[in-house]
ROSE-500755 format. One record per residue (C-alpha): residue number from 1; residue in one letter; x, y, z. Coordinates in steps of 0.05 Angstrom, whole numbers. Layout:
N
(pt NUM, 'A', (X, Y, Z)),
...
This chain:
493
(pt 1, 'X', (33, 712, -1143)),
(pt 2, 'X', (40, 773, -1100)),
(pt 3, 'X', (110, 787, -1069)),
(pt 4, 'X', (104, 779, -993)),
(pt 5, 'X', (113, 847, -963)),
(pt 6, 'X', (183, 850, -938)),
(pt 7, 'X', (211, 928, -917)),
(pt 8, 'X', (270, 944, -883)),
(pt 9, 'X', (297, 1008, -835)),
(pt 10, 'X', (374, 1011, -842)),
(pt 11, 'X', (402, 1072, -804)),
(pt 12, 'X', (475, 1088, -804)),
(pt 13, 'X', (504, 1087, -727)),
(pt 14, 'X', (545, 1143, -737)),
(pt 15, 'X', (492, 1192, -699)),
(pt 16, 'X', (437, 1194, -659)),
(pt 17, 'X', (365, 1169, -694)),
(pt 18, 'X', (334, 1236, -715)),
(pt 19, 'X', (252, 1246, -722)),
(pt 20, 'X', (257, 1242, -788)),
(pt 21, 'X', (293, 1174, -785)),
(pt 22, 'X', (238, 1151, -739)),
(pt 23, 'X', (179, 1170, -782)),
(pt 24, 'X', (211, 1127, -836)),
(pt 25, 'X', (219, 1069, -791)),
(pt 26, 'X', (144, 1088, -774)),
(pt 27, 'X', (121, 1076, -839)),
(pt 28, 'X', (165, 1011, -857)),
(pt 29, 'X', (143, 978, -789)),
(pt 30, 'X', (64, 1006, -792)),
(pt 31, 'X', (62, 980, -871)),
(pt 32, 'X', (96, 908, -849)),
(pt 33, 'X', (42, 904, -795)),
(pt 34, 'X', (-16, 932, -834)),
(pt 35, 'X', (-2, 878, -896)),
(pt 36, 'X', (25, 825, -851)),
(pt 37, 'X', (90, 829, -870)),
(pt 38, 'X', (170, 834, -845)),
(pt 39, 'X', (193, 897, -813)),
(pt 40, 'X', (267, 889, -817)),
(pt 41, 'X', (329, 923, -783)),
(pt 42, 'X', (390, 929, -817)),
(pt 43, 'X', (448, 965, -788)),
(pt 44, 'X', (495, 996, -841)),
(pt 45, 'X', (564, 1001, -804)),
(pt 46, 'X', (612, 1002, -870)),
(pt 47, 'X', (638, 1072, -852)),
(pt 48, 'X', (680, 1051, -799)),
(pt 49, 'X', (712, 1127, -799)),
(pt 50, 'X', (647, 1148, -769)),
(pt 51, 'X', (619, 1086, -739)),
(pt 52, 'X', (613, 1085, -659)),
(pt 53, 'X', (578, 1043, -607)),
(pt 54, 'X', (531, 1102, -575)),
(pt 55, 'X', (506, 1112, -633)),
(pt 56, 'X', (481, 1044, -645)),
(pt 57, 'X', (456, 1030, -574)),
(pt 58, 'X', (419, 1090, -588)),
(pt 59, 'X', (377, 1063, -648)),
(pt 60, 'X', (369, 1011, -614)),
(pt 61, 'X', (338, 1040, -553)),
(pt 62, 'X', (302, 1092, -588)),
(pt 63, 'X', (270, 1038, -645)),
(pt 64, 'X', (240, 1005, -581)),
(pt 65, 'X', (217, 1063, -536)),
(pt 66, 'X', (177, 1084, -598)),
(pt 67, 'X', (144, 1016, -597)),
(pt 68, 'X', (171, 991, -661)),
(pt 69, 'X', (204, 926, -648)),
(pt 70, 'X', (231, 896, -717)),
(pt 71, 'X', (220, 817, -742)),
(pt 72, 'X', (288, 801, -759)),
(pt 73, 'X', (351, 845, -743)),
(pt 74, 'X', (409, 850, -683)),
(pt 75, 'X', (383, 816, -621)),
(pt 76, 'X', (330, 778, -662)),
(pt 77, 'X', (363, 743, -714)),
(pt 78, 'X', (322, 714, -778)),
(pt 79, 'X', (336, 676, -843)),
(pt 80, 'X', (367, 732, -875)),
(pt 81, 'X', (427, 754, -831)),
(pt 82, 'X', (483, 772, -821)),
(pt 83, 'X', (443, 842, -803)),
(pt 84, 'X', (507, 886, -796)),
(pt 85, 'X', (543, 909, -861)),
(pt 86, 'X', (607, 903, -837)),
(pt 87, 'X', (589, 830, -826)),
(pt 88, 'X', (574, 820, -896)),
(pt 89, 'X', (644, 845, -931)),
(pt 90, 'X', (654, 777, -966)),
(pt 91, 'X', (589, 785, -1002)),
(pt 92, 'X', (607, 851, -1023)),
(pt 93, 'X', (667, 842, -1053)),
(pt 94, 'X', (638, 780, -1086)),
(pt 95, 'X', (591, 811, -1134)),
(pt 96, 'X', (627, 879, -1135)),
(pt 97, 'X', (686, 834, -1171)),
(pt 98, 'X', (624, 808, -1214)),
(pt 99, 'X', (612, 870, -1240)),
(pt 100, 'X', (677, 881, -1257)),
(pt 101, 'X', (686, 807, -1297)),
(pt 102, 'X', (617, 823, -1333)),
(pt 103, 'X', (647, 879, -1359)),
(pt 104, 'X', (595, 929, -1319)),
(pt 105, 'X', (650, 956, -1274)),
(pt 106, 'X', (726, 970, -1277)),
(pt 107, 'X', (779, 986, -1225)),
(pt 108, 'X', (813, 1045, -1218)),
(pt 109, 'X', (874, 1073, -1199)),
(pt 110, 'X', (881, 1135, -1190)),
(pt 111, 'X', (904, 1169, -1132)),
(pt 112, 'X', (872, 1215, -1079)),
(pt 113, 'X', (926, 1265, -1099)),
(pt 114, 'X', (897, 1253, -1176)),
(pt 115, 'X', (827, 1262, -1156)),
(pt 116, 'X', (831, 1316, -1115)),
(pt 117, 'X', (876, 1367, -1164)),
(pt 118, 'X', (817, 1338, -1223)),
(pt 119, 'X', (763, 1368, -1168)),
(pt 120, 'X', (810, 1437, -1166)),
(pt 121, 'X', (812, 1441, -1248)),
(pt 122, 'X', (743, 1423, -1253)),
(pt 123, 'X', (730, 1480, -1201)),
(pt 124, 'X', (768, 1532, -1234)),
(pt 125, 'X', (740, 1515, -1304)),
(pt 126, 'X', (675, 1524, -1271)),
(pt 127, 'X', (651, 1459, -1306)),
(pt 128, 'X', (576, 1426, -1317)),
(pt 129, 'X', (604, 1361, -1311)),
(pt 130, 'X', (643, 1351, -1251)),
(pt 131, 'X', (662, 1284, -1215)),
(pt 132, 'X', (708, 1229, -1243)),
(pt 133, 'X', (729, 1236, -1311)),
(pt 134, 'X', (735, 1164, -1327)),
(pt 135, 'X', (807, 1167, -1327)),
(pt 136, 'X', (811, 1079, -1314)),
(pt 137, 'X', (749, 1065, -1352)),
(pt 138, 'X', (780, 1040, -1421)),
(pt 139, 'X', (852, 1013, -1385)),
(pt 140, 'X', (865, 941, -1423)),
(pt 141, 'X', (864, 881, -1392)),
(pt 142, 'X', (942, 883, -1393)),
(pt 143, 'X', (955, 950, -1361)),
(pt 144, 'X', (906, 933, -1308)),
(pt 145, 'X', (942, 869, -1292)),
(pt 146, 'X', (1006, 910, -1296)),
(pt 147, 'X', (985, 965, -1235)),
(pt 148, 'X', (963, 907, -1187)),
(pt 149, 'X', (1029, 867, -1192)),
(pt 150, 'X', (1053, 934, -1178)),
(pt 151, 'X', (1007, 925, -1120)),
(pt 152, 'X', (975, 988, -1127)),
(pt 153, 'X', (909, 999, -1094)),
(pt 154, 'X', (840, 1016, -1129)),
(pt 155, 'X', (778, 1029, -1120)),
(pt 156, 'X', (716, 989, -1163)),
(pt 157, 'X', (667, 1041, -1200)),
(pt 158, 'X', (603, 1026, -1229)),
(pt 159, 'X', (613, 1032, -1311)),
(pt 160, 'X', (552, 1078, -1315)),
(pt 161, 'X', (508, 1082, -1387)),
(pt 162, 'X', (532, 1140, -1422)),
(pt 163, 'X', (487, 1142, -1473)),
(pt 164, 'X', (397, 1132, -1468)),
(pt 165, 'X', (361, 1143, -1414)),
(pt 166, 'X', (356, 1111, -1349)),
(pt 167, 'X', (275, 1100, -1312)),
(pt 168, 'X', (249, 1080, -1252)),
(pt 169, 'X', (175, 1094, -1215)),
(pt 170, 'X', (163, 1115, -1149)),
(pt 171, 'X', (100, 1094, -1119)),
(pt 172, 'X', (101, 1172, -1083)),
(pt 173, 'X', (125, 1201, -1145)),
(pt 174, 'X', (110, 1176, -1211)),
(pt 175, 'X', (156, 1163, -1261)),
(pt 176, 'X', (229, 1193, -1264)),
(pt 177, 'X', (275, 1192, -1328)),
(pt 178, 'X', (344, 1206, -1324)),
(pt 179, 'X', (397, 1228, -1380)),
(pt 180, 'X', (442, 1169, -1366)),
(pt 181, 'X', (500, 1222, -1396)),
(pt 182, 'X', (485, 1265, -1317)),
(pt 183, 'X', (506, 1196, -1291)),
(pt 184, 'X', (578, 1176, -1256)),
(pt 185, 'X', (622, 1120, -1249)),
(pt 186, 'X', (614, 1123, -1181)),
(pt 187, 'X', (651, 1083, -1127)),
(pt 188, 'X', (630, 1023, -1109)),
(pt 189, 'X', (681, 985, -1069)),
(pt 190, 'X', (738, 1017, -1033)),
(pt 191, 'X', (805, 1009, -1028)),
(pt 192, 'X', (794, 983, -959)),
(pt 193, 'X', (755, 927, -991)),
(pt 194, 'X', (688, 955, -949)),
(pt 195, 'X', (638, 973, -997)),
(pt 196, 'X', (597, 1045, -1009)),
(pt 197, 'X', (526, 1043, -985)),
(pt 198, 'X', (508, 1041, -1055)),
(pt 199, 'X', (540, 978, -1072)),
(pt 200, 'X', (523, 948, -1009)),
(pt 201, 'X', (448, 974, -1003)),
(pt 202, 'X', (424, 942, -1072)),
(pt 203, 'X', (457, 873, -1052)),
(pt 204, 'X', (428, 868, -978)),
(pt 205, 'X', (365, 892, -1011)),
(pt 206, 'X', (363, 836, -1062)),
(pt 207, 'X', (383, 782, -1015)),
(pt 208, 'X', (343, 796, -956)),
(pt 209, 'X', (290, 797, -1017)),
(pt 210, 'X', (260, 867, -990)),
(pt 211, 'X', (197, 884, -1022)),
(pt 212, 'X', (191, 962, -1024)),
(pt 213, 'X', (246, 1005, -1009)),
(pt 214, 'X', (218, 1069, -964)),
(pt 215, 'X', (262, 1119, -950)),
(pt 216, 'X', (277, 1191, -948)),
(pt 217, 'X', (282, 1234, -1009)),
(pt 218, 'X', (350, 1247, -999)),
(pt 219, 'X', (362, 1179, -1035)),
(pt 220, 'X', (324, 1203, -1089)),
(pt 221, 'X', (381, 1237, -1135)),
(pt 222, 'X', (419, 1167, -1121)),
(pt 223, 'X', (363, 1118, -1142)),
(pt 224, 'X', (387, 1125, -1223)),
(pt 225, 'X', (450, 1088, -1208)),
(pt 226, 'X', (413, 1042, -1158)),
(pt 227, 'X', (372, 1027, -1219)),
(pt 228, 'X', (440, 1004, -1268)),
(pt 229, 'X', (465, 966, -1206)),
(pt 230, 'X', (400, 922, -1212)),
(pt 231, 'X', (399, 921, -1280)),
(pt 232, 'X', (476, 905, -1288)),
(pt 233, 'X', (461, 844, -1239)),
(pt 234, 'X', (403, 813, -1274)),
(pt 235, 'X', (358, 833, -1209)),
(pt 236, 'X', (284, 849, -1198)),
(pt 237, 'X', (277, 929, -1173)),
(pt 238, 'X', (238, 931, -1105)),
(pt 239, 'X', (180, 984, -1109)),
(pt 240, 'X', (215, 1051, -1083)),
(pt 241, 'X', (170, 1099, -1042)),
(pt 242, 'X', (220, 1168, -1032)),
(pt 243, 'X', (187, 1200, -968)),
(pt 244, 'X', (191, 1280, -960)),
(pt 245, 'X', (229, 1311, -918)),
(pt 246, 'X', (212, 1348, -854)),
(pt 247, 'X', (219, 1430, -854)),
(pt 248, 'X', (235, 1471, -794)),
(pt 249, 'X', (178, 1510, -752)),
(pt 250, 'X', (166, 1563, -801)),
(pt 251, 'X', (169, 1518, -860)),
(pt 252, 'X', (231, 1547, -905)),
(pt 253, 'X', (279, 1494, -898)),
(pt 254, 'X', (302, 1432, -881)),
(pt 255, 'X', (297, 1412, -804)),
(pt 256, 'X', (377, 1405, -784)),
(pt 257, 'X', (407, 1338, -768)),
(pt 258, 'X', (423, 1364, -703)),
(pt 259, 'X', (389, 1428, -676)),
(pt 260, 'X', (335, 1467, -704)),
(pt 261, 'X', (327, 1550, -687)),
(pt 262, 'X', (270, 1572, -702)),
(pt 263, 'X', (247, 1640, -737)),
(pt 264, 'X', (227, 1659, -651)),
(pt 265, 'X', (306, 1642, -630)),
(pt 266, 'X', (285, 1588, -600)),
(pt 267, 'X', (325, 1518, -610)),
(pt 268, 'X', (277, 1463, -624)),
(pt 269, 'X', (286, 1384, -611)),
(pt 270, 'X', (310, 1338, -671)),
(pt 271, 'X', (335, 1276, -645)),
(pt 272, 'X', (287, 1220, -608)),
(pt 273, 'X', (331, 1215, -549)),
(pt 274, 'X', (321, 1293, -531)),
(pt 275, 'X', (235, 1280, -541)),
(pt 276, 'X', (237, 1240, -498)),
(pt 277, 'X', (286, 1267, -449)),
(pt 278, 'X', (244, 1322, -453)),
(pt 279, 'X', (184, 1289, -442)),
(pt 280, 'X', (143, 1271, -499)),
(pt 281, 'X', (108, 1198, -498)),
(pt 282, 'X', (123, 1157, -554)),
(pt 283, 'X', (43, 1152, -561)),
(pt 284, 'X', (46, 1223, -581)),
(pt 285, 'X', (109, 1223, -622)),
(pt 286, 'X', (84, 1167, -666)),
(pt 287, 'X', (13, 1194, -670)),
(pt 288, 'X', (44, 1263, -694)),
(pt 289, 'X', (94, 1246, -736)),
(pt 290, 'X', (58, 1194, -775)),
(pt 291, 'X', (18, 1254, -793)),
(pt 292, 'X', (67, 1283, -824)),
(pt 293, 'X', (65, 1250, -891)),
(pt 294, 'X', (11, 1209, -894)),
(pt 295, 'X', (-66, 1219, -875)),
(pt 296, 'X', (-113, 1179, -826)),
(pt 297, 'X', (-171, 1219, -858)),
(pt 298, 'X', (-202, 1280, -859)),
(pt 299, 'X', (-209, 1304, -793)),
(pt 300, 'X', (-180, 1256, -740)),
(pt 301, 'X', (-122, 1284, -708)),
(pt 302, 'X', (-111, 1230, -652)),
(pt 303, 'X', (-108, 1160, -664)),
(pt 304, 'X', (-73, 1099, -630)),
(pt 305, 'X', (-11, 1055, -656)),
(pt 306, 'X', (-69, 1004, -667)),
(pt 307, 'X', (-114, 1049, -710)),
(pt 308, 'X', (-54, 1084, -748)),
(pt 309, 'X', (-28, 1001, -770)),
(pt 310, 'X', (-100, 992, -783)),
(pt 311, 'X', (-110, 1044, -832)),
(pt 312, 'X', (-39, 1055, -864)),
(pt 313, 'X', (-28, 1045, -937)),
(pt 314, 'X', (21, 1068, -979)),
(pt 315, 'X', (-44, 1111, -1021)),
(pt 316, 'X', (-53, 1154, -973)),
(pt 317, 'X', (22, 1179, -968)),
(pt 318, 'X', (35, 1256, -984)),
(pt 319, 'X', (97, 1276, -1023)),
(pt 320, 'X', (100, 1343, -1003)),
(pt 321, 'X', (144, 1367, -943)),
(pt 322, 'X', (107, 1375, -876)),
(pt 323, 'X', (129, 1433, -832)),
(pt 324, 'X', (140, 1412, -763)),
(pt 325, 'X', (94, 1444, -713)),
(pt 326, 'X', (120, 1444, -639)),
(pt 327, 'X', (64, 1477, -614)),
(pt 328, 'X', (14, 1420, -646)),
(pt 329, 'X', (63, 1371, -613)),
(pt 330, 'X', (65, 1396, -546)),
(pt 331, 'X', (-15, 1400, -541)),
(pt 332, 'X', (-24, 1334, -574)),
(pt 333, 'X', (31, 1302, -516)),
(pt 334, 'X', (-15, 1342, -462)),
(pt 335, 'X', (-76, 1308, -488)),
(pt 336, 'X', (-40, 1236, -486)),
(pt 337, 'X', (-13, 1255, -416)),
(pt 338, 'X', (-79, 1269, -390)),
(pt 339, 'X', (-116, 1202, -423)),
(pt 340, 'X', (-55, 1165, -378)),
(pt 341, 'X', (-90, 1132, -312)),
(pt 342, 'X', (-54, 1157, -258)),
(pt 343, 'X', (-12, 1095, -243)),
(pt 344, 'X', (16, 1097, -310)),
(pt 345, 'X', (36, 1173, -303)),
(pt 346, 'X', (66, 1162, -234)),
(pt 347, 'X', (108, 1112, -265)),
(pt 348, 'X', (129, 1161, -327)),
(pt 349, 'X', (143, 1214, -267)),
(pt 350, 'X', (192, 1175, -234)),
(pt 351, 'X', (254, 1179, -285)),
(pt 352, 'X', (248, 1255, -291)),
(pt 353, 'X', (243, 1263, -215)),
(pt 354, 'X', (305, 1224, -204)),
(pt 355, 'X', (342, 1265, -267)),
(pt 356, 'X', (327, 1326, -220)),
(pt 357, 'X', (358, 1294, -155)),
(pt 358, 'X', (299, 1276, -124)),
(pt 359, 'X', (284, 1205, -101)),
(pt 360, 'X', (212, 1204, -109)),
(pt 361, 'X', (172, 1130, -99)),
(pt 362, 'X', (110, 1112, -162)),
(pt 363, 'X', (68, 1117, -92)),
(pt 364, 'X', (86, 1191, -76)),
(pt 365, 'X', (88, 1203, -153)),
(pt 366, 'X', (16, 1181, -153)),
(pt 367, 'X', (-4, 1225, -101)),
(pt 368, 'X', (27, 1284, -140)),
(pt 369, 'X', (7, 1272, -209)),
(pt 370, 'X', (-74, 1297, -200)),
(pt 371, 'X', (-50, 1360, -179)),
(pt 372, 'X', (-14, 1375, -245)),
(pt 373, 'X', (-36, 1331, -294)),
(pt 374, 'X', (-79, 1376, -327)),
(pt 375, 'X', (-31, 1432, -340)),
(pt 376, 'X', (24, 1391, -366)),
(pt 377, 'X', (55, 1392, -437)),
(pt 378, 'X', (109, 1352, -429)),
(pt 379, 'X', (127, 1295, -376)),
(pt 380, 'X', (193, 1342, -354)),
(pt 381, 'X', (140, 1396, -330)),
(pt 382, 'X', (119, 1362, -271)),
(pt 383, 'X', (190, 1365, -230)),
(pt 384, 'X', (193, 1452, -231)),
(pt 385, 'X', (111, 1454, -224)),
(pt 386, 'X', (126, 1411, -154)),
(pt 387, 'X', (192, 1401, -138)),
(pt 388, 'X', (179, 1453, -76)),
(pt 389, 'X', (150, 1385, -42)),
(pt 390, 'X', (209, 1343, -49)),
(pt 391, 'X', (259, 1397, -24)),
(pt 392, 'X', (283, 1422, 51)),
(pt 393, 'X', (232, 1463, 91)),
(pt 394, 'X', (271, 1532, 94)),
(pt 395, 'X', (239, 1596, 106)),
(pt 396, 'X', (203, 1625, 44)),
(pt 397, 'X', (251, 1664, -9)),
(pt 398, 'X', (192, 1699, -33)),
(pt 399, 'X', (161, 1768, 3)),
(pt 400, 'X', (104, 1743, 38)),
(pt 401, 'X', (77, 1815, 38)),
(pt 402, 'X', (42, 1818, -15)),
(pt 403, 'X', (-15, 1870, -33)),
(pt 404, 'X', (-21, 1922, 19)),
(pt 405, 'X', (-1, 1879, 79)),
(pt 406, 'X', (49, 1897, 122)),
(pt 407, 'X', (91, 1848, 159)),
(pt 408, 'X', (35, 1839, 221)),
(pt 409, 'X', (-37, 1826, 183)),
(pt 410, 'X', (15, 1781, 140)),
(pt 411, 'X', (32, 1750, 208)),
(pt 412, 'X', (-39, 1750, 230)),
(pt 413, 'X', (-54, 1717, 168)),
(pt 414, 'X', (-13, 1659, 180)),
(pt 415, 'X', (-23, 1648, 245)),
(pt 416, 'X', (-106, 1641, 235)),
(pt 417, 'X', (-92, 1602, 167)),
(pt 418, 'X', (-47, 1551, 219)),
(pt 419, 'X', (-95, 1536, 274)),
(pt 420, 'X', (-149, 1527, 214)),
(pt 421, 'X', (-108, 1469, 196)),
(pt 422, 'X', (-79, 1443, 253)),
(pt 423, 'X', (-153, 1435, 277)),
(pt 424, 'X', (-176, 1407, 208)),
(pt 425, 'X', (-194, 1335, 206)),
(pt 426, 'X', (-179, 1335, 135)),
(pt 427, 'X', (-130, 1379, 90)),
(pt 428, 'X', (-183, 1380, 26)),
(pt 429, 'X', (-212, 1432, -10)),
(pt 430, 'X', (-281, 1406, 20)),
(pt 431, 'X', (-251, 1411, 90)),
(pt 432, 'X', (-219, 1484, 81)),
(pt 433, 'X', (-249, 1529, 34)),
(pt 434, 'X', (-312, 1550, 71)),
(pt 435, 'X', (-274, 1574, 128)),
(pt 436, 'X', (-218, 1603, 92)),
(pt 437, 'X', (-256, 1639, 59)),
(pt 438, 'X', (-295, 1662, 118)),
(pt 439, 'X', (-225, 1678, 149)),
(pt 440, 'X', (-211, 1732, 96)),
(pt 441, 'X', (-290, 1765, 109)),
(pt 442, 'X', (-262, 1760, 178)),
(pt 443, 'X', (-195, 1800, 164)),
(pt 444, 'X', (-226, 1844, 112)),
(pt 445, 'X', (-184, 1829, 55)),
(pt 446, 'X', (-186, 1787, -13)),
(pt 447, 'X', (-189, 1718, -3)),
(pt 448, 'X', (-137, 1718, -51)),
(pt 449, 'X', (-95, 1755, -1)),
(pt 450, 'X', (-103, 1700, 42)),
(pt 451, 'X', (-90, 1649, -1)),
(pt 452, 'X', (-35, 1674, -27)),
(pt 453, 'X', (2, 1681, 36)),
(pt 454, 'X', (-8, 1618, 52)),
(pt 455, 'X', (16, 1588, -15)),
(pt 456, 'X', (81, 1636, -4)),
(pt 457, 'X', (98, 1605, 59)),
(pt 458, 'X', (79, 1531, 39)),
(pt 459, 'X', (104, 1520, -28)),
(pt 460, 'X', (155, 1585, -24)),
(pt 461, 'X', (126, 1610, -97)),
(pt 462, 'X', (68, 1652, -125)),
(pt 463, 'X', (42, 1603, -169)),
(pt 464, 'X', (32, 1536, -150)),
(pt 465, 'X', (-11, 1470, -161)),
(pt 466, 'X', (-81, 1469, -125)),
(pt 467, 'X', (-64, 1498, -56)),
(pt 468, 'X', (-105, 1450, -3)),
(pt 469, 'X', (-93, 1387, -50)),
(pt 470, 'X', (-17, 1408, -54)),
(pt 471, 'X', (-7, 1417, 27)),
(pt 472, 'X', (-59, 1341, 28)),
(pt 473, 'X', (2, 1314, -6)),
(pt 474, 'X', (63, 1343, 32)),
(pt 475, 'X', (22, 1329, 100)),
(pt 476, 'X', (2, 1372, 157)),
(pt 477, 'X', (65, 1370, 199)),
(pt 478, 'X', (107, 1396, 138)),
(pt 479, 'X', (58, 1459, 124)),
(pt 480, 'X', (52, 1473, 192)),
(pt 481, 'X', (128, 1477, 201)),
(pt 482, 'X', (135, 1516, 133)),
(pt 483, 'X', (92, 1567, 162)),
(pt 484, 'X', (129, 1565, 226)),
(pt 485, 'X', (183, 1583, 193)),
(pt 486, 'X', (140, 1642, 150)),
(pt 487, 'X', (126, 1667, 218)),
(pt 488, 'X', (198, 1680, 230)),
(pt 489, 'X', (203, 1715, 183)),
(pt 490, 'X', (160, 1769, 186)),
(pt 491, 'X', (171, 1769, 261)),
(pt 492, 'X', (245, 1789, 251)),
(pt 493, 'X', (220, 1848, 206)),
C-alpha cells in the first residue's frame, strides 16, 4: 500500500521568510495538492535565543499572501499537533533519554570552557578532524551517575557509527554514501532540556508520519546523522528531495539571506515581504519561482497556480542551482499586472497609494489604472508615474519654455490650449486631438511643442501618462486652474 502523501514546511521564526524559503513551501504545498495529499506547517521555535514574534507573524502572512494555505498547522489545528516545537519539549526529551538507555547516545559533561579551548588546539594543530573528541563517550555507568548527583549539567550527543558506511537516496540526487568515521557525536538535547533541530526534526517528522522530506540543500551535509537517528530508533526514512539553492543575478554565488548586490551595484530583493512591498503579485512570484527548479515543459513560461499543481511532480525537479533573474521577474509581474481587470488592479493600487500619503478611493484608482497599466513593472510604479494628480495644484516647478519659446508664444500657448478645453464637451483624445493639433499648424510650431507645454503646466513634469486621458481623470476645473497658475508664471517673467 502506498504511503499517503504527507510533506511538511517548517521555517525557523527567527527572520523574515526569504524566496528561497518560499519556493520550498511552493513545492511541498503544489506536490500535497497535485497527489492529494497534506501540506503541513510546522513552526520550529526551539532556539528561543533567536526566536521572536515578527518573525513568526511574518511567515504567517507571507505563507498566505503567496496563496499557500497549509492543511494542518498554527491557526488550523489537525491530528498531529502540537505544531510549535517548543510545544513539544516533553516528547523530546522522551526519546532523546531513549537513545541514551539503548545505548545509542550518552551524556556529556563537559564544559563550554572545555569545548571551546578543544576548538583553539584543534585550530592551532590545524586538524582534519575537528569537532568533539568524544571526551564522555566511554564514561561508566558509575562516573556518569557520580557528575549528576554532583548536579552537573550535560548535554545528550548522538553515539555516531565510527566504523562502515552510512547511505541514504535522494529522489533529486541519487544515492549518497558517507564514511561514518567523517561523522560526529553531535548534540542532540541541550542543557536547557530544548532539543537541536536535528533531534527534534527526525521525531516531528516520524510522528506527524511525513512522507517526503523537501528541503533545501543546505540540509544535505546533515542528512547522514539524520539517517543513524532513524536507524537508532527503529524508524522508516521519509523519501528526502534536497532542493538547490538560488544564486545571485550574475550566477556566482549564493543569493544572501538578507540583501543581494548585484555585479551592477545594485541591491536586489530577498525576502517575500520586500516583493511584495515592492510590488510584485504573488501570481508572478509563484509562477517565477516555481521555475526555478523544476520545469512546466519546454517552452511555457507563464502558467497559473492551477496549471503549475496540475503538472508538478517531483520528475521534473532540476538539481542544479537557478540564477535569479530580476529582469525576467519584473517583465513576467508586468505581464500578470496587465492580464488584471481593472477592478482588481484598482484594488492592488490602493495600499501603495496610501504607503505614499495619498488617500486614494478603488473608484479613483480605477479611473487611474488605464492610463498606466501598460507601462508598469511593478504595482509600486503607479504612485511616482501619477502621484502629480493626487497632490496640491501649485505652479509648475518645471520651465515651461521649452524648445525655442520664449515666455509669450509659451503664454500664447496656454492660453489657446485653455479655451480649447474649457469649450470641449469632452476631455478625450477623440474630443482634443484634431484641434490640438490644428492649434500647433496654427502657431507654427511642433505639435509636440504644444503638447508639451501643456503637460508641463498640468501634470508639472516632462513625461507623463497619456496627456487628454490624464487631465479626463483629474477633471476640467483642476487643469484649467493648473494652467492658470502656468500663466503666472510666465507672466511674471
Amino acid at each position: 500500500m502506498t504511503k499517503p502523501v504527507r510533506v511538511r514546511f517548517a521555517p525557523s521564526p527567527t527572520g523574515y521568510l526569504h524566496i528561497g524559503g518560499a519556493r520550498t513551501a511552493l513545492y511541498n504545498w503544489a506536490f500535497a495538492r497535485n497527489q492529494g495529499g497534506v501540506f503541513i506547517l510546522r513552526i520550529e521555535d526551539t532556539d528561543r535565543s533567536r526566536y521572536y514574534q515578527e518573525a513568526e507573524q511574518d511567515l504567517v502572512d507571507s505563507l498566505r499572501w503567496l496563496g499557500l494555505q497549509w492543511d494542518e498547522g498554527p491557526q488550523v489545528g489537525g491530528d498531529y499537533g502540537p505544531y510549535y516545537q517548543s510545544q513539544r519539549i516533553d516528547l523530546y526529551r522522551h526519546y532523546a533519554h531513549k537513545l541514551v538507555e539503548e545505548g545509542y547516545a550518552y551524556k556529556c559533561f563537559c564544559t563550554p570552557e572545555r569545548l571551546e579551548q578543544l576548538r583553539e588546539q584543534q585550530r592551532a594543530a590545524h586538524s582534519k578532524h575537528t569537532g568533539y573528541d568524544r571526551h564522555c563517550r566511554n564514561l561508566s555507568a558509575d562516573e556518569v551517575a557520580e557528575k549528576e548527583a554532583a548536579g552537573l549539567p550535560y548535554v545528550v550527543r548522538i553515539k555516531a557509527p565510527m566504523t562502515g558506511v552510512t547511505t541514504f537516496f535522494d529522489l533529486l540526487r541519487g544515492e549518497t554514501r558517507v564514511d561514518n568515521e567523517m561523522l560526529e557525536d553531535i548534540v542532540l538535547l541541550k542543557s536547557d532540556g530544548f532539543p537541536t533541530y536535528h533531534l527534534a526534526n527526525v521525531v516531528d517528522d516520524h510522528l506527524m508520519e511525513i512522507s517526503h522530506i523537501m528541503r533545501g540543500e543546505e540540509w544535505l551535509s546533515t542528512c547522514p546523522i539524520h539517517v543513524v537517528l532513524y536507524n537508532a530508533l527503529g524508524w522508516e526514512i521519509p523519501l528526502y528531495i534536497h532542493l538547490p539553492i538560488f544564486l545571485d543575478p550574475g550566477g556566482k554565488g549564493k543569493m544572501s539571506k538578507r540583501k543581494t548586490v548585484g555585479a551592477d551595484g545594485r541591491e536586489y530583493l530577498v525576502l517575500v515581504k520586500d516583493f511584495r512591498a515592492a510590488g510584485y503579485l504573488p501570481e508572478a512570484l509563484i509562477n517565477f519561482i516555481a521555475r526555478l527548479g523544476w520545469s512546466y515543459d519546454d517552452h511555457t513560461e507563464l502558467f497559473s497556480r492551477e496549471e503549475l499543481v496540475e503538472k508538478f511532480s517531483l520528475d521534473r525537479l532540476n538539481a542544479s542551482s537557478a540564477s535569479f533573474d530580476y529582469a525576467k521577474l519584473e517583465w513576467m509581474n508586468g505581464v500578470y499586472i496587465r492580464q488584471l481587470d481593472l477592478d482588481d488592479l484598482a484594488g492592488r493600487l490602493c495600499p501603495f497609494y496610501r504607503a505614499a500619503g495619498y488617500e486614494v478611493s478603488v473608484e479613483m484608482a480605477r479611473k487611474v489604472a488605464p492610463l498606466v497599466r501598460e507601462r508598469l513593472k511593478t504595482l509600486a510604479d503607479a504612485v511616482p508615474l501619477t502621484d502629480f494628480i493626487f497632490q496640491p495644484d501649485t505652479p509648475p516647478s518645471r520651465e515651461l519654455l521649452i524648445g525655442k519659446l520664449d515666455a509669450s508664444a509659451a503664454a500664447n500657448i496656454l492660453r489657446r490650449a485653455r479655451n480649447l478645453i474649457a469649450m470641449a464637451p469632452a476631455l478625450t483624445d477623440e474630443v482634443l486631438e484634431e484641434p490640438f493639433r490644428l492649434l500647433a499648424d496654427e502657431l507654427g510650431v511642433k505639435a509636440g511643442v504644444v503638447f508639451g507645454v501643456l503637460r508641463i503646466a498640468v501634470t508639472g513634469r516632462q513625461v507623463s501618462p497619456p496627456l487628454f486621458e490624464t487631465m479626463d481623470v483629474m477633471g476640467r476645473e483642476r487643469v484649467l486652474t493648473r494652467i492658470d497658475m502656468g500663466l503666472e508664471v510666465l507672466e511674471a517673467q
